[in-house]
N, C-alpha and C positions, 0 to 999 in steps of 0.2 A: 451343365452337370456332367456331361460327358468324357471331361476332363477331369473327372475326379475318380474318375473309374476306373477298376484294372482288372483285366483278363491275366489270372494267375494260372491257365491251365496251358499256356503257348509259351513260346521264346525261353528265357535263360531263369528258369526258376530262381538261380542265387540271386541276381541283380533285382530281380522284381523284388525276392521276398527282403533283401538290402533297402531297397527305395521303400519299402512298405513300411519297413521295422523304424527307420530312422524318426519320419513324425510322429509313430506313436511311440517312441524312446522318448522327444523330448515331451510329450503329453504326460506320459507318465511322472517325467521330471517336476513338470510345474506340479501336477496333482499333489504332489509330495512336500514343493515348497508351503503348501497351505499349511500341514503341522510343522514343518520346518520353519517357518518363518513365526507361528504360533511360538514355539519354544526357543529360538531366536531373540525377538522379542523381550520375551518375558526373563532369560535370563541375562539381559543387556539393562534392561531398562524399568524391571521388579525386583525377581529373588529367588534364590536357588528354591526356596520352600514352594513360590508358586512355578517355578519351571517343573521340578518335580516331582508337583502334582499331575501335571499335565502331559509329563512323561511315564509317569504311572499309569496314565489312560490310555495308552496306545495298544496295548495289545486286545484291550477290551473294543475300543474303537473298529480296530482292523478287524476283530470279527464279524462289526456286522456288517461294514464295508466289503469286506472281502465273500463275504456269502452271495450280497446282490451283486458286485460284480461276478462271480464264477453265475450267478443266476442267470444275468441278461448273456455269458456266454453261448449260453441255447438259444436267444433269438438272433447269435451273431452268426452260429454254427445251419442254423435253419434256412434262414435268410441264404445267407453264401451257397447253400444247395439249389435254392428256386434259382438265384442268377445265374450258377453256372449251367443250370437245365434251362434257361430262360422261360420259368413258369410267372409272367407276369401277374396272372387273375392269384395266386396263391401267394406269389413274394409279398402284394396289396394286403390279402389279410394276414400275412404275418407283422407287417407294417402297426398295421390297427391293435390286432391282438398284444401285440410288445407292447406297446405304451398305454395304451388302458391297463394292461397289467400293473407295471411300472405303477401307474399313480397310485391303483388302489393297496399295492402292494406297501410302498411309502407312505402313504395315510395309516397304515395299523404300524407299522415300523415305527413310526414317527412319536404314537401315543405310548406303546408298549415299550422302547429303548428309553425313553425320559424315565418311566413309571419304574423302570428295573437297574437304572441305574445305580443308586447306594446300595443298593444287597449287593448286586456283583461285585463292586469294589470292596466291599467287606469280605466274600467271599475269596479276593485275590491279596487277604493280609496286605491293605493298600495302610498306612500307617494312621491314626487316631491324625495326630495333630495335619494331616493335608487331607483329611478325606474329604472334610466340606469343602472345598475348592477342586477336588478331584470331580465329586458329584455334580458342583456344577458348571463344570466344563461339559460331562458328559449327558447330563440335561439340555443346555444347551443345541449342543452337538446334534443329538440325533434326535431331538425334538424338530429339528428342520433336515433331517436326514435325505427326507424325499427329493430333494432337489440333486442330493447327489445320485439317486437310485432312479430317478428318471434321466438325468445328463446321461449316466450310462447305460441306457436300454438304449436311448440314442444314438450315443456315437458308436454303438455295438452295430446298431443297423447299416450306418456309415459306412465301418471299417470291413462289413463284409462284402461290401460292392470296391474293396479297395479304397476309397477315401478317409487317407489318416492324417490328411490338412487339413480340413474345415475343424476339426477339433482341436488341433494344436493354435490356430486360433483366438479360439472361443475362451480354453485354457492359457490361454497365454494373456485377454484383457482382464477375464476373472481375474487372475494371477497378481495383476497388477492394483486391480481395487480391493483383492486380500491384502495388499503389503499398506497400503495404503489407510483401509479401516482399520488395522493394525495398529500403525502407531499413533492413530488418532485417539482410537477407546483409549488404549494405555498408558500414554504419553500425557496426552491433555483431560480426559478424563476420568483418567486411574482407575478404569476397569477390571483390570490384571485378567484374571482367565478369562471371564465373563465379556470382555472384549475383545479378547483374543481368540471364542468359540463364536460370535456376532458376526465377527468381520468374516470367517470363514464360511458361513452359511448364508452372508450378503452374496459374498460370493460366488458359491456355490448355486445360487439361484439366478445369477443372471447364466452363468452357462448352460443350464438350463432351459433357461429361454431361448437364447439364441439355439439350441440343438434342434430344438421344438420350431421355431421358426424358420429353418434350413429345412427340415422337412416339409413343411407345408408348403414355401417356395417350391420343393424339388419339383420338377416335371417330368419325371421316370416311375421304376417302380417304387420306389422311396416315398414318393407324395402321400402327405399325411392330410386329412380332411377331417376338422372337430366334428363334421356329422356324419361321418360313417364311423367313430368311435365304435367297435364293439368286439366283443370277443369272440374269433372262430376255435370253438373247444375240443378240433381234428388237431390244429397247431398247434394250440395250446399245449396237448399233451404231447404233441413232439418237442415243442419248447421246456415244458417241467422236463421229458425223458432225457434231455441232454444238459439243461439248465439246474435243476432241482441236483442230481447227484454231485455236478457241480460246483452248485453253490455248498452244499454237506462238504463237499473235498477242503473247498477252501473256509469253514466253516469248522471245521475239527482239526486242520491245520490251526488253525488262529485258536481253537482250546487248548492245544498244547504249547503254543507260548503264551496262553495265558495261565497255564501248570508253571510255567519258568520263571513268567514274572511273576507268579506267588512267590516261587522262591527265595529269588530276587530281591524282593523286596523284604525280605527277613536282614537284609544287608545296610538297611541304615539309609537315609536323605542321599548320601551323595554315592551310593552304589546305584540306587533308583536313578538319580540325575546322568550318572555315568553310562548305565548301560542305555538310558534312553538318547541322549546325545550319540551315541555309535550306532543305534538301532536307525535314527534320522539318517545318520550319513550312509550308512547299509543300503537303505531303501533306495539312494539315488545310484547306487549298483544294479540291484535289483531292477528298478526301472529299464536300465538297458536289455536285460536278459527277459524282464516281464514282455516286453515289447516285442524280442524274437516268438514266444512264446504265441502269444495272442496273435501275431504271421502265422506260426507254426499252425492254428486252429483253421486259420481261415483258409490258406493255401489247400490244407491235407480237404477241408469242406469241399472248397467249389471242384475241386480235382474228382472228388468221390460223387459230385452232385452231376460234373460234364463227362463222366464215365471213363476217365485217366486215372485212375488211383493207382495207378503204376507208378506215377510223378510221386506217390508219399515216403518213399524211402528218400528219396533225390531230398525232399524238403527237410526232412527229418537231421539227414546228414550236415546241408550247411545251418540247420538252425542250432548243431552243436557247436559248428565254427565259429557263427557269429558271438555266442552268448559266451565263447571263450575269452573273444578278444574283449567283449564288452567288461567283463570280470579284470581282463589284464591291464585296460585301458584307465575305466574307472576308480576301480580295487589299486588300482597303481599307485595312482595319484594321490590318494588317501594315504594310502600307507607312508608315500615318501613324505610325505607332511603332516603327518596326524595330529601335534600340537597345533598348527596353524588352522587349521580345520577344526577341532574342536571347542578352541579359544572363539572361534564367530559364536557357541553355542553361550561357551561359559571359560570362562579364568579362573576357577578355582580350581588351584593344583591339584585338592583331595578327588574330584572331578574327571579331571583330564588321565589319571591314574588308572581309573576305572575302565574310562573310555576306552582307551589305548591296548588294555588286556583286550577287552570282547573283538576289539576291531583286528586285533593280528590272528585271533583263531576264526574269524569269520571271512574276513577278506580273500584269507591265503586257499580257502576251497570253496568258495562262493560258485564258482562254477559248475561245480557239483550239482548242485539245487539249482542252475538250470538246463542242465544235461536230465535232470530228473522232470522239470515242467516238461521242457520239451517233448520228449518222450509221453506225458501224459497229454499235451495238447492234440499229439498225434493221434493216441490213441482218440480222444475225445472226439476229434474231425473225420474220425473213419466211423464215428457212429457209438463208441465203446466207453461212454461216458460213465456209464456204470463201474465197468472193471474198474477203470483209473480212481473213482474215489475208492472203491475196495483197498485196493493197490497202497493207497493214500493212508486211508486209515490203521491198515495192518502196518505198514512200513515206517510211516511218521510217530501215528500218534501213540504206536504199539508199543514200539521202541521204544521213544522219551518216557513216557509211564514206568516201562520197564527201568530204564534206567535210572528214573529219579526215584525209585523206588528200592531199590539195590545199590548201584556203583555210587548214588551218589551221597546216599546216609552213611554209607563208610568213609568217605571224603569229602566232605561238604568244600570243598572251595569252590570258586564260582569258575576255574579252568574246566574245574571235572562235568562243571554243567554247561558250561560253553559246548565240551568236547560231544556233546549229545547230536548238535548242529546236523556235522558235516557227515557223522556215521549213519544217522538217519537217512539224509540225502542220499550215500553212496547205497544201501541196502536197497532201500525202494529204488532207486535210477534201476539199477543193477534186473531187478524182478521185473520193473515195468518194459525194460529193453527185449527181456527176453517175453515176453508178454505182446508185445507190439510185431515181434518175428511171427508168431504163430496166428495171430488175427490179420494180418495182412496178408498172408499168403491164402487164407479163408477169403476174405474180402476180393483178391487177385483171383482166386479161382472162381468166385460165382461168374465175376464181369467178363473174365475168357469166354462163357458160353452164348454171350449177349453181342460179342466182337463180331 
């Protein structure tokens, strides 16, 4: 196990936080192929009508994904504290308290996401003739939700001892039995969505497992034991205090592109298909820059936990380097081939039209939004998890509201609401930067007195 571990508070911060970011960059990736390979799929081998639909569900989907991920951030940011203080007896029940959370947290997800399904797509003007296959994808979907909301309490636990291999792994056979139960439902049994949300949640439950049984192997503080399951409720509230604001961050981010894709979706079948095929390829940008980010948590933790927090501007800094090139690298390569790329999704010219708008005002400041995670991850890891959704909320979801509500009923094209993107990002980056000056230099002065 020992090798899977990394002391982030010694030697050459950029090169560790470089080696750290890289497998969970490609984790990220697979995680992504799962709807990617979903809407792949189906519009290769169904119908623009059920692609979609299924692209209509994405932004309701990443809401609730993206809340329990920002959730188990707390037991990733908690954890990373005990190691770097080496509180073994406490890292143990942080261990316990995560995933007994995790399950019971995903048992009510699980009943309550199927049960609210069709309202909410009704509520996101999802169109009449795809809502029933929209509904049930997303039945589906988060009727087995839990398997992803426990994988990631786990590999949260993972990633803060520094091991972001055993999960690229695990993601990476998942990966391969999602492409697989893929084109079997759809292909040979002509499942269409409903095959294509099955194979993802098969899935999704054997990563799961395997996360689940890496820990129980572990023989550190990691080791997981089914009979000391239970909850320590001192942790606990240190986990909701970093985890719970969060999961709200990334949880009212994901209601304002579900205010978008309302809009969006007033644009017709192949506006929906269009901006969801660019939203897919986005996300495997995103992944590179998500993965500085989720470094950027863990580094600024154990630094703040081993009593360095000196080291958080050093992180902060190359974690804007990296998410730049990862924008230039990614972002690149799309952009020089955007038909080629898009045509894996779908060949309908009215399609690829669509695509191709969102993808050039997104790509070209994609960086942006993660100059702005970064920055919040920071702040999250020095303890300030609260400000950063404040931060979040006023900056994100302030603005978009504002402006779909003024600039863009004067101008309804979908440039004017693309353009909502990048100005958002730059406002909050901008406030959260200069937010992170003034609590680090608080946080630097307590620890001077303790040197």
């Amino acid at each position: 196990m020992r090798s899977y571990e990394m002391n982030m508070t010694e030697g050459s911060i950029g090169k560790k936080l470089l080696i750290y970011s890289v497998p969970l960059m490609l984790t990220g990736i697979l995680q992504l192929l799962y709807n990617a390979f979903d809407i792949i799929v189906l519009g290769q081998f169904s119908s623009t009508k059920a692609m979609a639909a299924v692209t209509s569900t994405s932004a309701l989907v990443s809401l609730f994904v993206n809340f329990f991920l920002g959730f188990s951030a707390g037991a990733s940011v908690i954890m990373a504290k005990f190691y770097g203080a080496r509180d073994h007896e406490r890292g143990q029940k942080c261990v316990h308290t995560a995933i007994l959370s995790s399950v019971i947290v995903g048992i009510i997800v699980s009943v309550l996401g199927a049960s609210l399904a069709t309202p909410l797509l009704r509520v996101m003007n999802t169109p009449e003739n795809m809502l029933d296959l929209a509904s049930l994808y997303v039945e589906i979907y988060l009727g087995g939700i839990i398997f992803n909301i426990i994988y990631n309490f786990g590999a949260a636990l993972l990633r803060a001892v520094g091991d972001t291999k055993r999960p690229l792994i695990f993601l990476t056979i998942a990966g391969v039995l999602n492409v697989c139960f893929n084109l079997l439902f759809v292909i040979v049994f002509k499942m269409d969505v409903a095959g294509v949300a099955l194979g993802t949640i098969i899935s999704e439950f054997v990563s799961a497992v395997l996360v689940i049984i890496t820990l129980m192997r572990s023989t550190n503080v990691l080791h997981l034991s089914l009979r000391k399951l239970r909850i320590d409720f001192s942790i606990l509230k240190d986990i909701f205090k970093i985890g719970i604001p969060a999961g709200i961050q990334s949880l009212v981010f994901s209601i304002s592109n579900v205010m978008i894709q309302s809009k969006i979706n007033l644009f017709g079948e192949n506006a929906i298909a269009g901006n969801g095929v660019a939203s897919s390829l986005e996300n495997f940008v995103y992944a590179g820059m998500n993965a500085v980010y989720q470094g950027t948590i863990t580094f600024t933790s154990q630094n703040l936990g081993a009593g360095k927090v000196k080291n958080a501007p050093k992180v902060l800094w190359y974690s804007y380097l990296y998410v730049f090139l990862a924008n230039l690298i990614f972002g690149g390569i799309i952009l020089l081939l955007p038909k080629f790329f898009i045509s894996i999704y779908n060949n309908d010219p009215n399609v690829i039209i669509y695509a191709k708008e969102r993808l050039i005002w997104m790509l070209l400041t994609y960086f942006i939004c993660g100059f702005m995670d970064c920055t919040s991850g920071a702040l999250r890891g020095l303890g300030y998890s609260t400000s950063s959704m404040i931060l979040t909320i006023l900056g994100i979801v302030g603005f978009r509201i504002t402006w779909i509500l003024t600039f863009f009923n004067y101008d309804t094209r979908l440039a004017n609401l693309y353009l909502s993107y990048p100005l958002s990002w730059l406002i909050t980056w901008v406030i959260e930067l200069a937010v992170f000056i003034v609590l680090y230099k608080r946080v630097r002065n307590i620890e001077k007195k303790y040197e």
